[in-house]
N, C-alpha and C positions, 0 to 999 in steps of 0.2 A: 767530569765525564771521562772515563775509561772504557777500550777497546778488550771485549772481553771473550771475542771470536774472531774468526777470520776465515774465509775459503774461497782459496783462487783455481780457475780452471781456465785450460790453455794461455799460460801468460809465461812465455819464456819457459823455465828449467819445472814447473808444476804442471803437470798434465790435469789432477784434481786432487788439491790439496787442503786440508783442515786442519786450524789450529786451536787451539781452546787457551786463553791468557788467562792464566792463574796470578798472576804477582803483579806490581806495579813495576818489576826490573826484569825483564824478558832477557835473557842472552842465546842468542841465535849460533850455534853453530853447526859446523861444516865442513869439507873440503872447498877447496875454489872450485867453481861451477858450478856447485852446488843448488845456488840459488838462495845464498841468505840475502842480498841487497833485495834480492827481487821480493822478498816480504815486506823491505822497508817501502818500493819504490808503490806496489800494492796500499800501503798503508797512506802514503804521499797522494795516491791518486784521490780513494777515498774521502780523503778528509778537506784536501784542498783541490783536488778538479785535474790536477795533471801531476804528471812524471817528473822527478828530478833528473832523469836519463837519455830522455828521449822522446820519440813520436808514439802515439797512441799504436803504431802498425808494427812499432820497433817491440814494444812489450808482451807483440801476439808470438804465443808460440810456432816454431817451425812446423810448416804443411797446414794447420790450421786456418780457418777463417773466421771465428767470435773468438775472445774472452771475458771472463767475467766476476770480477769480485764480490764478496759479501761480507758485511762488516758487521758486527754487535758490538754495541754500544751496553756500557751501564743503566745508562736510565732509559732503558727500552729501545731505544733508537735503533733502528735496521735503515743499512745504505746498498743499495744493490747500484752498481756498476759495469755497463756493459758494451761491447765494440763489436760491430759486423766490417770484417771490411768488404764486403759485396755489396754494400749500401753504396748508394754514389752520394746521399747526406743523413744528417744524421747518424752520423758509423755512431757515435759515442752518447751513452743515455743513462742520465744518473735519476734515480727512484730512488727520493730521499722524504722524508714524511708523510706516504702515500703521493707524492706529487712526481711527476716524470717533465724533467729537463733534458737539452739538446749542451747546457753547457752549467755549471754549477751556478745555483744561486751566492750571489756574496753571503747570503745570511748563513748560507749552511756548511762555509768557510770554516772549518775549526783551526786552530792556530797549532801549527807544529815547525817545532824548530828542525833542521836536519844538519848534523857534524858529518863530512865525509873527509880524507885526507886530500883530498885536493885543497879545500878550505886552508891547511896548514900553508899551501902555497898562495895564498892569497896576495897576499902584498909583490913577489914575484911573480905573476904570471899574468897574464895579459889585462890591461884596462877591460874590457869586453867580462872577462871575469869579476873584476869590483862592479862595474857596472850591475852586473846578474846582483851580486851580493845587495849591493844598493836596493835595486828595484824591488826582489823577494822582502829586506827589510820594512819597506814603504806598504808594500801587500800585506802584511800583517796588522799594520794600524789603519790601512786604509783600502779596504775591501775593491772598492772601486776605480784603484788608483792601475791596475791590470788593467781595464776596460782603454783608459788613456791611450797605458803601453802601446795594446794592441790596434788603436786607430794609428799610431803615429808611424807602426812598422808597416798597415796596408798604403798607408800615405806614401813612405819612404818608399816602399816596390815600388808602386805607381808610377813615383817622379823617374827613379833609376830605370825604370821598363823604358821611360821615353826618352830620357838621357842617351841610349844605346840607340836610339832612331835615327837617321839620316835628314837634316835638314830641323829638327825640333827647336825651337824658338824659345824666346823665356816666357812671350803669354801661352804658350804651350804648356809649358809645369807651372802657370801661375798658381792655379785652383789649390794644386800639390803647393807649392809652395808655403799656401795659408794655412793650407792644412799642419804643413809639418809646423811652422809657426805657433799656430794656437795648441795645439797638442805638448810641443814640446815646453815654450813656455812653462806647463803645468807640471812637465816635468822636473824643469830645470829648477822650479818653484821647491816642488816636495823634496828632493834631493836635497836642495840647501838645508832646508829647514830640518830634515832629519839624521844630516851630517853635526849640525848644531846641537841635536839631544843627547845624540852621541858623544861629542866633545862634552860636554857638562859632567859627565860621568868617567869616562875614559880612562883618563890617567887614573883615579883614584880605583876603577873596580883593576885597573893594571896591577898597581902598588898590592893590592889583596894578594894577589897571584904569585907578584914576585919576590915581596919586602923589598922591594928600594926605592930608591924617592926618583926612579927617572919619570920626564913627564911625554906622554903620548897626545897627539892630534892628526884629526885628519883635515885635509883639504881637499876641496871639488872645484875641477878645474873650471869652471865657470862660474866669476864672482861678481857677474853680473845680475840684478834682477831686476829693477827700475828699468822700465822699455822694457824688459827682455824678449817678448815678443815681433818688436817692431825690430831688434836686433837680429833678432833670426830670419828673418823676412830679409832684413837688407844682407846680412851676408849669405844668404841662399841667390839673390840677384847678382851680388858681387861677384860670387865663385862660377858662375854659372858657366861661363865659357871654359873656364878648367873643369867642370865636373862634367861637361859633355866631350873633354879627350879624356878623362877619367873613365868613364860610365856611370860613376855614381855618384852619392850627394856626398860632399866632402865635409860638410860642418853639419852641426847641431846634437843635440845630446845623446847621438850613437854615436860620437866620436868622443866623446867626455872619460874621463879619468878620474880618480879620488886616489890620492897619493896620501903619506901617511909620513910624519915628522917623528923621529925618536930624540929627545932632548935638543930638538931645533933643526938637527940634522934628517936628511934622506935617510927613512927607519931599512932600507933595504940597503944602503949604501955602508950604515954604521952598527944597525943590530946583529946580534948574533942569531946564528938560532935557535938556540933555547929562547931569545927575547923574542924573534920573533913569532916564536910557538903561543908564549903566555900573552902576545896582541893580539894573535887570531882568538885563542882562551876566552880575553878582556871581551870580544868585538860579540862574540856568541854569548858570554854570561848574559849581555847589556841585552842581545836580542830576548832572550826570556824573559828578562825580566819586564822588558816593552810591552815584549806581548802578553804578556799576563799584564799590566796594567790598563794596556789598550782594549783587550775582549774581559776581561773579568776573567776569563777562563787560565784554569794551570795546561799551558802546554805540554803537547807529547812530545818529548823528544826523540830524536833518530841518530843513534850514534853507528856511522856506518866504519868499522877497522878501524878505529883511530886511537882504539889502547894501545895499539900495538909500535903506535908513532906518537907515543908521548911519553916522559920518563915515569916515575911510580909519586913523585910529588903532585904535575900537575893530572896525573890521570885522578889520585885523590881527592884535587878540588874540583874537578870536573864532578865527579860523581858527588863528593858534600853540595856544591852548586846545585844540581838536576836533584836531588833526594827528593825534590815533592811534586814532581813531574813523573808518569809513567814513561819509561824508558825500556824502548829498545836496542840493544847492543848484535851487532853482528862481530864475531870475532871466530878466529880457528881455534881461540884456547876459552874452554868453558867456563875457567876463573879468572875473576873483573876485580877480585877485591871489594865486592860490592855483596853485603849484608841482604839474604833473604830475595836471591837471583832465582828465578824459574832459570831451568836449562831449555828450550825447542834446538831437539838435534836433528839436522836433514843427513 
């Protein structure tokens, strides 16, 4: 399946805007401002239900109150997507196979992978970021596995709303308690288990990239799974009296990490950056190829500036990698080095 239309109105920098995709290599260019992310982040909402960037109120154009995308698909498929914010619910409603939803069915999830240059700082920049990275990886094999997500962050509000209470008790955030327990459990479950797929392949799609024999792994800082539910329970009791001169919860898998070893060693402590460029490289080849294994389907990929932060070796394999993937490129320079490129100029 290929995206072979496009028209957004009131979304950020497009008042009402049309595209027609010609090629399976889109390169988007522009000035800054412009508005090329804001085709990819369009593309992101349709296909998978939300924004890489932000709140559905953040993507509405300034003075405006709806936006609304439209997407054409190859084999017939029309997705209309649209936002009121003067709705008190309901703002957000996706018309996808003649059927109208309040939030995306898992089934009509298509897989797409998204490269932005923040990714190249992956390994440097906050846990809170691998984490995102994690969780999005898990959403691509496991459609439902978002659904979890987002019980365990109303849980988490919850407990921390009554944490800030004056006088709240620990059978006060019990209920919370369990909640963040069993939810996160399932987290803490999927995490493991697809930090382990990943390591299977790692080093070796590395070695592809770099020619040398260093070996890559990751590790998730929680290497517990036997109990783990009952583990989370008791230190949600344990911490309790600290999380309430805290405000918040202090353990459980929003506090978690996934750190990354380069030849045994802390890959941020002893890789360079160029290695650590072709481990972000490694970490993205493996998600495609997941998710093409996982949906049947050849993902879209979303290359947001990130030619422009990679040297002309790995932007080469980036592009030989994605060749059978429709691909969109945003970039300020119209030439990718990439064979048989639509140009879309804003």
């Amino acid at each position: 399946m290929e995206i072979r239309g496009l028209r957004l109105q009131h979304t950020r920098s497009h008042d009402d805007a049309q595209f027609g995709i010609t090629s399976r290599v889109s390169v988007i260019t522009g000035l800054n401002g412009s508005g090329k992310t804001t085709l990819l982040e369009a593309i992101h909402i349709a296909l998978r239900g939300s924004s890489f960037r932000g709140t559905d109120a953040e993507f509405l154009m300034r003075d405006e109150s709806w936006w609304r995308i439209d997407i054409a698909m190859s084999d017939d498929d029309t997705r209309t997507i649209k936002f009121d914010a003067t709705k008190q619910s309901g703002r957000k409603q996706f018309d996808i196979h003649g059927k109208t939803n309040y939030r995306m069915p898992p089934s009509a999830k298509y897989p797409v992978i998204l490269f932005e240059p923040d990714d190249l700082r992956l390994l440097a920049g906050s846990p809170a970021r691998r984490r995102q990275f994690i969780d999005t990886f898990i959403g691509q094999l496991n459609p439902q596995y978002a659904a979890g997500v987002r019980k365990y962050e109303r849980a988490l509000k919850q407990r921390n709303t009554l944490l800030k209470q004056p006088g709240v008790s620990r059978d006060g955030v019990f209920v919370w308690d369990m909640a963040l327990a069993e939810y996160g459990a399932e987290m803490i479950r999927e995490r493991t288990q697809v930090i382990e797929r990943i390591n299977a392949v790692l080093t070796d799609t590395y070695r592809s990239i770099s020619g040398t024999d260093d070996t890559i792994a990751l590790h998730y800082s929680n290497t517990m799974i036997d109990g783990i539910e009952q583990k989370i329970a008791s230190d949600l009791y344990a911490q309790f009296e600290r999380d309430t001169h805290l405000g918040f919860t202090s353990v459980g898998p929003h506090r978690h990490d996934i750190v990354s070893d380069f030849n045994g060693s802390p890959a941020i402590s002893v890789a360079s950056r160029g290695e650590i460029r072709s481990v972000i490289l490694a970490l993205k080849f493996i998600e495609v190829d997941v998710a093409t294994e996982a949906t049947g389907f050849s993902p879209i990929v979303l290359l947001d500036d990130v030619f422009a932060e990679l040297d002309e070796s790995r932007q080469q394999r980036l592009a030989e990698k994605c060749r059978g993937n429709q691909m969109f490129i945003t970039s300020t320079n119209a030439y990718t080095g990439i064979d048989s490129a639509a140009v879309i100029e804003l």
